[in-house]
C-alpha positions in Angstrom: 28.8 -19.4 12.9 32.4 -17.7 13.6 34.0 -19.6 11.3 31.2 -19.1 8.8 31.9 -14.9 9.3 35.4 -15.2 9.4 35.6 -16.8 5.8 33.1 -13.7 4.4 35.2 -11.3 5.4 38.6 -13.0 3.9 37.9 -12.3 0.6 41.3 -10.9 0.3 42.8 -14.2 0.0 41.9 -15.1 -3.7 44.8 -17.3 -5.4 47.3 -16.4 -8.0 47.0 -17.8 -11.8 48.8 -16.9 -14.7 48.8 -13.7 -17.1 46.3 -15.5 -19.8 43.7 -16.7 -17.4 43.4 -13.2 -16.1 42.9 -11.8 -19.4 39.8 -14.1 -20.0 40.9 -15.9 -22.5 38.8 -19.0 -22.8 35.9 -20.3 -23.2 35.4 -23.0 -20.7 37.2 -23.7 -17.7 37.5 -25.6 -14.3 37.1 -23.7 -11.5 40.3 -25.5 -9.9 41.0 -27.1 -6.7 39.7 -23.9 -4.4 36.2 -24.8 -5.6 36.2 -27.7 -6.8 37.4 -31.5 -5.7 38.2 -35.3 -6.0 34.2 -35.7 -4.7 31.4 -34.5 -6.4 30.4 -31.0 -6.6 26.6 -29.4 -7.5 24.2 -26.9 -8.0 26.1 -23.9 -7.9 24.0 -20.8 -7.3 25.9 -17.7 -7.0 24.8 -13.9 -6.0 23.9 -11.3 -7.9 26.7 -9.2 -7.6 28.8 -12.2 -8.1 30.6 -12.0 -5.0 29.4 -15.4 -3.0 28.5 -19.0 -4.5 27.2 -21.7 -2.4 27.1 -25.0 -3.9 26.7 -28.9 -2.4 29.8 -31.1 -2.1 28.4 -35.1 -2.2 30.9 -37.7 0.0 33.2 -35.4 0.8 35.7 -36.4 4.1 35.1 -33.0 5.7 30.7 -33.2 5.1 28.5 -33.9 8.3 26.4 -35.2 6.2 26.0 -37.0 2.6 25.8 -33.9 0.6 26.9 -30.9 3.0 26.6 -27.2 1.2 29.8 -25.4 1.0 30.6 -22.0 -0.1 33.8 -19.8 -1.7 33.7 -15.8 -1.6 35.2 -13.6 -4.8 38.6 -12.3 -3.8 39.1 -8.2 -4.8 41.5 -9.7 -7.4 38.1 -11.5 -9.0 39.2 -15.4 -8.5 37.6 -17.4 -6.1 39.2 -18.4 -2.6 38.9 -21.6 -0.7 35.8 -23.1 -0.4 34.6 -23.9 3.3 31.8 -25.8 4.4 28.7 -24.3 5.9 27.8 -25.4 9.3 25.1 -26.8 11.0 23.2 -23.9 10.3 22.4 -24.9 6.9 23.9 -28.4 6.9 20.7 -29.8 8.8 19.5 -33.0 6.9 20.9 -35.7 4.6 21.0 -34.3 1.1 21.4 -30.4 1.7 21.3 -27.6 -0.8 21.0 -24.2 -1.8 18.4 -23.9 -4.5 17.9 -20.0 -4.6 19.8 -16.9 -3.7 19.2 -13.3 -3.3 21.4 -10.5 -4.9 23.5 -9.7 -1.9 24.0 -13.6 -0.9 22.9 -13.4 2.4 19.1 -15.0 2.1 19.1 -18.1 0.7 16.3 -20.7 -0.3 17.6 -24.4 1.2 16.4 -28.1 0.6 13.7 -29.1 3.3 10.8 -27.8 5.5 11.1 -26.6 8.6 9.1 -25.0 12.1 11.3 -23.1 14.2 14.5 -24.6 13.1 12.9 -28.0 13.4 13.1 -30.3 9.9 9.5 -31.1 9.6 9.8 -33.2 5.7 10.0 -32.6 2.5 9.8 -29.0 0.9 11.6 -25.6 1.3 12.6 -23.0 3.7 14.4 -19.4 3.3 17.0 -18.5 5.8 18.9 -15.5 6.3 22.6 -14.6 7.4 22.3 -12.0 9.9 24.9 -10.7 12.8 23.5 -13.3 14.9 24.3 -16.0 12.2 21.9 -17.8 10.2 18.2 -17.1 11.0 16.0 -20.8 11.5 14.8 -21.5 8.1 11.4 -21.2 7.7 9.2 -23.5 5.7 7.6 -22.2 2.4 4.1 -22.8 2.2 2.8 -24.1 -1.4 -0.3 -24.9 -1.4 -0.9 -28.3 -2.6 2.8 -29.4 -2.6 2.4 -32.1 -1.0 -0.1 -34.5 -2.7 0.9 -32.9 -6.4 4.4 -33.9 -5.9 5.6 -37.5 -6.3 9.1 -37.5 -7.6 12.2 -39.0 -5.8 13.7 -36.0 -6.1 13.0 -31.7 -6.3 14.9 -28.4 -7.6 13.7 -25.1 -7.0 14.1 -21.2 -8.0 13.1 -18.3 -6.8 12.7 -15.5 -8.8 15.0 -12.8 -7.4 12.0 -10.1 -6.6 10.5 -13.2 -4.8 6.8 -13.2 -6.6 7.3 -16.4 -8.2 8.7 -20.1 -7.7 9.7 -22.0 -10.9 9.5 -26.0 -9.2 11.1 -29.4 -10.3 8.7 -32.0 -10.0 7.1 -34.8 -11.1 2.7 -36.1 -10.5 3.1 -39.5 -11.1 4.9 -42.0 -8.9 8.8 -43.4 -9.4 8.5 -41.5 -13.0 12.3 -40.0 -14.2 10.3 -37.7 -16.0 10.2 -34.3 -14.2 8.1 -31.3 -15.5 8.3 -27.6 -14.7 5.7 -25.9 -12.2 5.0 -21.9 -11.3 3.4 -21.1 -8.2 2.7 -17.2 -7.8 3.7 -15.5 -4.4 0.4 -14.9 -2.1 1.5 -13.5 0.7 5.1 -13.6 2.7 6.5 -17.5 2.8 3.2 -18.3 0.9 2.5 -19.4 -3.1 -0.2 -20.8 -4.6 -0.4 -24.2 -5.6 1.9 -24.8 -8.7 0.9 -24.9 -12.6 2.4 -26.8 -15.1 4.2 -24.4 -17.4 2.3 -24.4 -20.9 3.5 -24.3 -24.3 6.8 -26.4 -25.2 9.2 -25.5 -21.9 7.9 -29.1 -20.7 8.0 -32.3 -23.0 8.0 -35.7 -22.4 11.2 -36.4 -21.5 12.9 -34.7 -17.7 13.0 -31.3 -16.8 15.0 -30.4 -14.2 17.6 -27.8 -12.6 15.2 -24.3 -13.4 16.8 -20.8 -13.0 15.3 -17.2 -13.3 17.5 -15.1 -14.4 18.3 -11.8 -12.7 16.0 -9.7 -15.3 13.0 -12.1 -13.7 12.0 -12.9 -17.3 14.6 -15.3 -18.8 14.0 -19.2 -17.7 17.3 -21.7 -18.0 16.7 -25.1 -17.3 18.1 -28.3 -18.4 16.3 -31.8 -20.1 17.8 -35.0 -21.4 14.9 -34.7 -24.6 16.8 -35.5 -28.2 18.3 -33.0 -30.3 20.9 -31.9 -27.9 24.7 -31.5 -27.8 25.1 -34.1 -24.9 23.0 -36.6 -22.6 21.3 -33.4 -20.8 22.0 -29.9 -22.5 20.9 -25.7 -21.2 17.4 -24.5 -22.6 16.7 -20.9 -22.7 13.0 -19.6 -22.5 11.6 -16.1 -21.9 8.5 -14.9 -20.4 6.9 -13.1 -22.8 3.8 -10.9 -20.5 3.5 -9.7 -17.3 2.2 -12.5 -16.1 4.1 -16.2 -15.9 1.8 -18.3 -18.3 3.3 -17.2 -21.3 6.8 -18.5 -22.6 8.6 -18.8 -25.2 9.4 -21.8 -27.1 12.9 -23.1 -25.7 15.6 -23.0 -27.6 18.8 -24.8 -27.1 21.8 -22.2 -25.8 24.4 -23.8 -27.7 28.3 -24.5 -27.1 30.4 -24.1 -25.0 28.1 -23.8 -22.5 26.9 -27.7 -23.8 28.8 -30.5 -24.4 28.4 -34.5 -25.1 28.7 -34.7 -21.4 25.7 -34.3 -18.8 25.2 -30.1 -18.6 22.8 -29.1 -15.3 22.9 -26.4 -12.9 23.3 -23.5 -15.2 23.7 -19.6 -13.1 25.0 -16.3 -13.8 25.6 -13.1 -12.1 23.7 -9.8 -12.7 26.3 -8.5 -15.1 26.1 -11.7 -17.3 29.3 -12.2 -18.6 30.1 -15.5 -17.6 28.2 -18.5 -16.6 28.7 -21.1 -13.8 27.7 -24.6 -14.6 27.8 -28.7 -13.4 30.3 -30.8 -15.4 31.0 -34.2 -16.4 33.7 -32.8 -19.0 37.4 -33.2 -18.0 36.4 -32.7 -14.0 38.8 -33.1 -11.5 36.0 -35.6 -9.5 33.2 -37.1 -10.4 31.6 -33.4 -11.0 32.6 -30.3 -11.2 31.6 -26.4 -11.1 33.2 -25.2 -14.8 33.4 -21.2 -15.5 32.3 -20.3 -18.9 32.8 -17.2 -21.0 29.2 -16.6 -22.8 27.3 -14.7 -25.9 23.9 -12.7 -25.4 22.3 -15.6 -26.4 23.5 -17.6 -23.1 22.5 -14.3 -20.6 19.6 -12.8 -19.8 18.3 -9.4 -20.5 20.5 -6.3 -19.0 19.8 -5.0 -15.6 20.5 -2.7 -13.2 22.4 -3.5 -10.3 21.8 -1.1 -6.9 22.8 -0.9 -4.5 24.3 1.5 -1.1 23.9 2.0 2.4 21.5 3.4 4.8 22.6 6.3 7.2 20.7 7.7 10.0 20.6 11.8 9.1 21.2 12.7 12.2 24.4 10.5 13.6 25.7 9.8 9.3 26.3 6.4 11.0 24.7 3.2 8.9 22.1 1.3 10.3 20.0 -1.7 9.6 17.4 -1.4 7.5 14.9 -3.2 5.1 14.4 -2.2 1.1 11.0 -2.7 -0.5 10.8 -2.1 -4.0 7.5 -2.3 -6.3 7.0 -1.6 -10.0 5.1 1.5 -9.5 2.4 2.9 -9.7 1.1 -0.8 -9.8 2.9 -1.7 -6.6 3.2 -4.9 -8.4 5.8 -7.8 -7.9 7.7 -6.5 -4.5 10.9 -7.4 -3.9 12.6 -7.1 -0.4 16.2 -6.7 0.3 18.4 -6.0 4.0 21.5 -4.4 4.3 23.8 -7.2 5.5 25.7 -7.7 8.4 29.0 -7.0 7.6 29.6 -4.4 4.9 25.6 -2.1 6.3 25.2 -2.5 1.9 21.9 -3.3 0.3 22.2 -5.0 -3.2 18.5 -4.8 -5.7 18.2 -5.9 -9.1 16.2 -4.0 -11.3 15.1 -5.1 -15.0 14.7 -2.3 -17.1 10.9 -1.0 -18.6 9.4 -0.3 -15.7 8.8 2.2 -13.0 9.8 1.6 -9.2 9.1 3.0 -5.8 12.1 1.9 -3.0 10.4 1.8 0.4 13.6 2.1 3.0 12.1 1.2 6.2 14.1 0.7 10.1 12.6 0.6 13.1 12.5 4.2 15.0 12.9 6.1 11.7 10.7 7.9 9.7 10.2 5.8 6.1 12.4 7.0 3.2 10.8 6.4 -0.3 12.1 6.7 -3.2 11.2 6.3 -7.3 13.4 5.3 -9.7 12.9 5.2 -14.0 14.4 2.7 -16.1 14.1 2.7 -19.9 12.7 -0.2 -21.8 16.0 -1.8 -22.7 19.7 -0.3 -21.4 22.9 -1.9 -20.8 24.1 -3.4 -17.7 25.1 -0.8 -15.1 25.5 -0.1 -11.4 24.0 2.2 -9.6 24.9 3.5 -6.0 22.4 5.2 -3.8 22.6 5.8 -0.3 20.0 6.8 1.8 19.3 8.7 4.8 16.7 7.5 7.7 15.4 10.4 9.6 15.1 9.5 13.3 11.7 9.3 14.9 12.2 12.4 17.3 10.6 15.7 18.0 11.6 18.2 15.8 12.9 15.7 13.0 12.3 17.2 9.5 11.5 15.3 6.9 11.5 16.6 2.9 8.7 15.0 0.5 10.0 14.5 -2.1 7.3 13.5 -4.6 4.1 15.8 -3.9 3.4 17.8 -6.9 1.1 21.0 -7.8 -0.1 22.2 -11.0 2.3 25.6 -11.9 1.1 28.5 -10.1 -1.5 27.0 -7.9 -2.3 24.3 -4.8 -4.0 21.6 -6.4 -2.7 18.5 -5.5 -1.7 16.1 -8.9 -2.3 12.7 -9.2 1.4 11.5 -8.9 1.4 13.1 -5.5 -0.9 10.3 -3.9 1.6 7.8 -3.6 4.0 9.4 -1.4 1.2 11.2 0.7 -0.2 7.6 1.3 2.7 6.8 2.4 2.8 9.5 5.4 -1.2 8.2 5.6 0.4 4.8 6.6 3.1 6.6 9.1 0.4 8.6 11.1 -1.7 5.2 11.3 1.4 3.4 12.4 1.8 6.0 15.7 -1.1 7.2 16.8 0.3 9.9 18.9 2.5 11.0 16.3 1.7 14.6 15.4 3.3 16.9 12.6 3.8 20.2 11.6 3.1 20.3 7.1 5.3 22.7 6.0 4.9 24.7 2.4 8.2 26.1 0.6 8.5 28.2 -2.7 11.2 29.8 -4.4 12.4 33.4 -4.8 10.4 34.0 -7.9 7.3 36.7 -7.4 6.1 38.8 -4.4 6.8 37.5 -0.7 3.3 38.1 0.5 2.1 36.2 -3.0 4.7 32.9 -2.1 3.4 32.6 1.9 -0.1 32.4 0.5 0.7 29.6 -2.3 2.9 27.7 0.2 -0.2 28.0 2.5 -2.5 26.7 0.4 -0.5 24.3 -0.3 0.7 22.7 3.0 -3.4 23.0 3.5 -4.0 20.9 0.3 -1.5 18.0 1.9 -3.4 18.3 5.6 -7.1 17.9 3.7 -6.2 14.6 1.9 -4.9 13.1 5.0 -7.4 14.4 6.8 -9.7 13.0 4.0 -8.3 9.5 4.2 -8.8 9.7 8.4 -6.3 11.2 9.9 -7.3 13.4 12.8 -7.0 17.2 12.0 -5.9 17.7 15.8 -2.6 15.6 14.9 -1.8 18.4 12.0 -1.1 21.8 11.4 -0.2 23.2 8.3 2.1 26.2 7.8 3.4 28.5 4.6 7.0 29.9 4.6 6.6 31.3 1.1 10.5 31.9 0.3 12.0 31.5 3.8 14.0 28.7 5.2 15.6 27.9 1.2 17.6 24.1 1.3 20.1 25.8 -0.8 20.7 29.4 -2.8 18.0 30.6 -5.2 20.4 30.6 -7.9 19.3 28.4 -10.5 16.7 26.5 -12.3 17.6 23.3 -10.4 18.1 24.8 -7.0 15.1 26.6 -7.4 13.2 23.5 -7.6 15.3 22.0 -4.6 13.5 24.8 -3.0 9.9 24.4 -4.1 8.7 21.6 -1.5 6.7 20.4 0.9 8.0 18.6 4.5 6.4 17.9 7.4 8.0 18.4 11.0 7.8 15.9 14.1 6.1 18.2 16.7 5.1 15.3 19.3 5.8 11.7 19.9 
């Protein structure tokens, strides 16, 4: 596991090339001899940020095994360094491979089952790189797996909020012909049993290689059925609902992503402007991982990459800490990121149209939660958000930031209910945890007319917990009217800054 930490940290160590390779002039090209080799290289699968790829080297001198995975990191200069070959950790069985990744690179999705780091058969198992090294990879549980699939061989992608699995496989017995499967997230490690994808994605003829693109709706996967450039070629197919029964007829993604050689493997980063791909086509071996340049028609949608790091408000030092995030206010399809081991930064992709609520949680700090808006369509961009945990201590303060009033008075909207359940699911977490609900207001209007409001309104907040069975005892609610102001009553914006609700720790 040393050596594997030593070789994350060194991505200074990127190669040189010349002036007109670093200006991106090409279309197509080999990765070179820091990535790729005289052996066979495969399945690339590269992180969201575009920093990490893993891939699977097959008969290589240095491989434990027949097909070992091995792994180069993106230098600050953008080119990739020496590939180095995982260890034991995730080189566990015969054929090895990463199938999935996450957006920070550090929880991947590996070929085989496994219980408690034991190989148990055929299947899946998610494993993540931690300061301890690799976790053991757990099995992923899909129901029915098992008897549906009877191929010789599998592939596998994990959509990159982890609600769905797109599956290579085939129901009949010694068949070539391999289909493509969804099986919907149940609960954590679980799916339901997988669905043949309708409409035209699956034809009589193999296919194989899926990937869900970081927007979670665009599907690349390739086949060997006529029409194409080559003897297998890229399809593109989007999902066009909410839901993963409805697709898009595929269409072919054109040159120079295809060729008349075997294509397969097909990945991008978040940002999309360049694809990473299997080739038969002027390799150095008998495979290699090619670099391609690539149109709109090649990429997915635009997204949003966050990301940041998580500070305890007390110390301003990082700490560990897990992101949830939700399409809000459905709470539908969560996704789950860590800040990693090395850097304290989280990474989350986020397609734009939707709503989201970011659930930072670490153990011994109060939950931070968060919303963010995205517009229905947007260009790619990054967006950096740090957050700060507060500790679980008496006399901790803690802003809420998303309880609302209607102007001038103490009923509680709607759009307050999410965060308050949120403090609901604090209180039930620590029974002994009592609090002090405090009301703010701003300058504006009489003192005496402000400490009443604020009253009323840190009341409003104890009745619905109170209504939702938290014990009155563990509460008090205060009004401080204009007193105690976050910043200077000198502006429309500060003003607002000023105009909250927070609750204090009193006991623990």
């Amino acid at each position: 596991m040393k050596r594997i930490l030593t070789v994350l940290q060194l991505v200074c160590l990127a190669f040189s090339i010349n002036a007109q390779d670093q200006a991106e002039n090409f279309e197509r090209k080999n990765l070179g001899e820091k990535v790729n080799s005289k052996y066979m290289e495969m399945t690339p699968k590269i992180s969201a940020d575009g920093k990490i790829m893993y891939f699977v080297r097959s008969g290589h001198p240095k491989n434990k095994n027949p097909q070992d995975i091995w792994f180069s990191t993106k230098g600050e200069d953008g080119h990739w360094t020496e590939a180095q070959r995982a260890d034991k950790s995730l080189n566990r069985v015969d054929a090895n491979c990463v199938w999935s990744v996450n957006a920070d690179g550090f929880l991947v999705l590996i070929r085989g089952a496994f219980k408690d780091g034991a190989f148990i058969g055929r299947g899946f198992s998610l494993t993540r790189l931690t300061d301890k090294g690799w976790t053991d990879p757990e099995m992923v549980v899909i129901d029915d797996l098992e008897s549906m699939d009877h191929g010789d061989n599998d592939g596998i992608s994990l959509a990159l909020d982890g609600s769905a699995l797109i599956i290579t496989m085939s129901e009949k017995t010694n068949s070539k012909n391999y289909d493509l499967f969804i099986s919907r997230r149940k609960g954590d490690n679980t799916f339901a049993k997988p669905v043949k994808i309708d409409g035209k994605i699956n034809s009589e003829f193999a296919e194989f290689a899926p990937y869900m693109a970081s927007d979670n709706r665009t599907l690349f996967f390739s086949s060997d059925r006529p029409g194409g450039l080559g003897l297998t070629d890229i399809y593109k197919s989007e999902r066009l609902d909410t839901g993963w029964t409805s697709w898009s007829d595929p269409v072919n993604v054109g040159a120079p992503v295809n060729t008349p050689a075997k294509d397969g493997y097909y990945v991008t980063d978040a940002k999309g402007d360049f694809g990473y791909m299997v080739s038969e086509l002027n390799s150095i071996g008998k495979a290699d991982i090619d670099k391609i340049k690539i149109n709109n028609a090649q990429k997915g949608r635009p997204v949003v990459l966050m990301d940041g790091k998580i500070f305890n408000a007390k110390t301003k030092k990082p700490i560990a800490a897990t992101i949830e995030y939700y399409v809000y206010p459905d709470d539908g399809d969560e996704g789950i990121a860590h800040t990693d081991h090395i850097s304290g930064n989280y990474k989350v992709v986020l397609p734009y149209g939707d709503n989201y609520a970011i659930n930072v949680l670490a153990k011994g700090y109060v939950p931070y939660y968060d919303t963010i808006s995205l517009p229905a369509t947007g260009e790619y961009r990054e967006l950096k958000r740090d957050y700060y945990m507060v500790p679980l201590e008496v006399g901790q303060k803690v802003v809420l930031k998303n309880i609302y009033f209607e102007t001038g008075k103490y009923d509680l909207l709607p759009s307050s209910f999410y965060q308050l359940n949120k403090v609901l699911e604090l209180m039930n977490s620590d029974m002994k945890l009592e609090i002090e609900i405090g009301g703010y207001t701003d300058d504006i209007g009489l003192d005496a007319d402000n400490k009443a409001l604020s009253q009323e309104r840190a009341i409003a907040v104890m009745n619905y917990l109170v209504s939702k069975g938290i014990e009155l005892n563990r509460m008090r609610a205060v009004g401080y009217g204009e007193d105690k102001p976050l910043v200077a009553n000198d502006s429309d914006a500060n003003r607002q800054t000023n105009r909250r609700v927070e609750f204090t720790i009193t006991k623990k």
